[in-house]
C-alpha positions in Angstrom: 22.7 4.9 31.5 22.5 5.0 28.0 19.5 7.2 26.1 17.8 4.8 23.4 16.7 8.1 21.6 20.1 9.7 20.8 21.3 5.8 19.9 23.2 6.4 16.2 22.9 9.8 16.6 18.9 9.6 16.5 18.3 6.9 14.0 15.5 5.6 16.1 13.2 8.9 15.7 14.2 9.6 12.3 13.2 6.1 11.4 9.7 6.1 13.4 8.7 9.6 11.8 9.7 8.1 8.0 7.8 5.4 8.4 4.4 7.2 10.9 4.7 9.5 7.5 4.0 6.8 5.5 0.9 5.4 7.6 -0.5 9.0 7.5 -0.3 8.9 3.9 -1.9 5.9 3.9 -4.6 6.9 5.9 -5.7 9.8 4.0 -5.3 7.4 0.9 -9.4 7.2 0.1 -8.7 4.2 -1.9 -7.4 1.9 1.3 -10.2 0.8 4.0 -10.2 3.1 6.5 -10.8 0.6 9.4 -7.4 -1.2 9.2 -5.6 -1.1 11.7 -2.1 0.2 10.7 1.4 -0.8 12.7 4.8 0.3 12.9 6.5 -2.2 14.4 10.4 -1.1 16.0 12.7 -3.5 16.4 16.2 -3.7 18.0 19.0 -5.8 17.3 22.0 -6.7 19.9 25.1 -9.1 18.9 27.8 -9.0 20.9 31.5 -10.5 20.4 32.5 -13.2 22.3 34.8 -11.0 24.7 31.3 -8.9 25.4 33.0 -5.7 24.9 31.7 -4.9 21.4 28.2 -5.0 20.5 26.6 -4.2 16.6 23.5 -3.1 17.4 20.8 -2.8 14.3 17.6 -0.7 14.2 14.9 -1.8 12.0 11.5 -0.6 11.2 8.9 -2.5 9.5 5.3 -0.9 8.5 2.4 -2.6 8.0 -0.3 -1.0 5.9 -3.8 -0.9 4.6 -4.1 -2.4 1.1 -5.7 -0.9 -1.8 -9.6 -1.7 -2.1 -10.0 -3.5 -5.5 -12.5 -2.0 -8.3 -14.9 -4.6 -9.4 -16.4 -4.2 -13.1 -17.9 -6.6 -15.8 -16.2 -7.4 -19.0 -17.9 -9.2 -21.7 -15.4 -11.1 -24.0 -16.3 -12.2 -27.6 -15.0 -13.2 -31.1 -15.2 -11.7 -34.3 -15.4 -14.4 -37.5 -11.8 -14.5 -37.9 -11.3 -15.7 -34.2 -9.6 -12.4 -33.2 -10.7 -11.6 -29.4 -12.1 -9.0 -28.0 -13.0 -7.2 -24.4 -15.6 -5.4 -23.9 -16.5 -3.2 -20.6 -20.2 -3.2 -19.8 -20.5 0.7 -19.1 -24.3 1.6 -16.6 -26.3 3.8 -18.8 -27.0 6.6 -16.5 -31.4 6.8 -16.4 -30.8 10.5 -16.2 -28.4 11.0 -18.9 -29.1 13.6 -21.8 -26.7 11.9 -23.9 -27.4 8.5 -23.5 -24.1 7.2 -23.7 -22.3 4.1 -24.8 -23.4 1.1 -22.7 -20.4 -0.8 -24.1 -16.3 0.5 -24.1 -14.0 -1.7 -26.6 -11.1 -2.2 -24.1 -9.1 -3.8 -26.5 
């Protein structure tokens, strides 16, 4: 009987640990949601000729990750006299700010 595991000289466990590397990456990522679920999904591949004495057999691995949570801010767009636009980012001024800060950054 044949050992799936040693199957093209360990293909199989070399492609699971590539891709279980990339899901921990993924996890420690703190700008993905932490409570997806993540998969690695293993799939195996048999074709045999028509005298059934040959078979290809393919390995494939496909990952499914968490996406990257957006970053939501507020942009205020204007026009100067000669019609030239402009973005602006509305900046919160911190209440406890020595400084005071800008409340508005010229993106643009």
């Amino acid at each position: 009987m044949a050992d799936i595991m040693r199957l093209a000289d360990g293909a199989i466990v070399e492609k699971l640990n590539r891709e279980l590397d990339k899901i921990t990456q993924n996890i420690v990522d703190k700008n993905t949601d932490p409570k997806k679920e993540r998969k690695i999904t293993l799939t195996l591949s048999f074709k045999p000729n028509e005298n059934r004495d040959f078979v290809v057999t393919k390995i494939q691995t496909k990952t499914t990750l968490a996406t990257e949570m957006g970053v939501e801010t507020q942009v205020l767009v204007s026009k100067d006299n000669e019609g030239q636009l402009y973005l602006n980012e509305v900046k919160q001024q911190s209440m406890f700010s020595k400084s005071g800060g800008d409340k508005v950054l010229n993106i643009r």
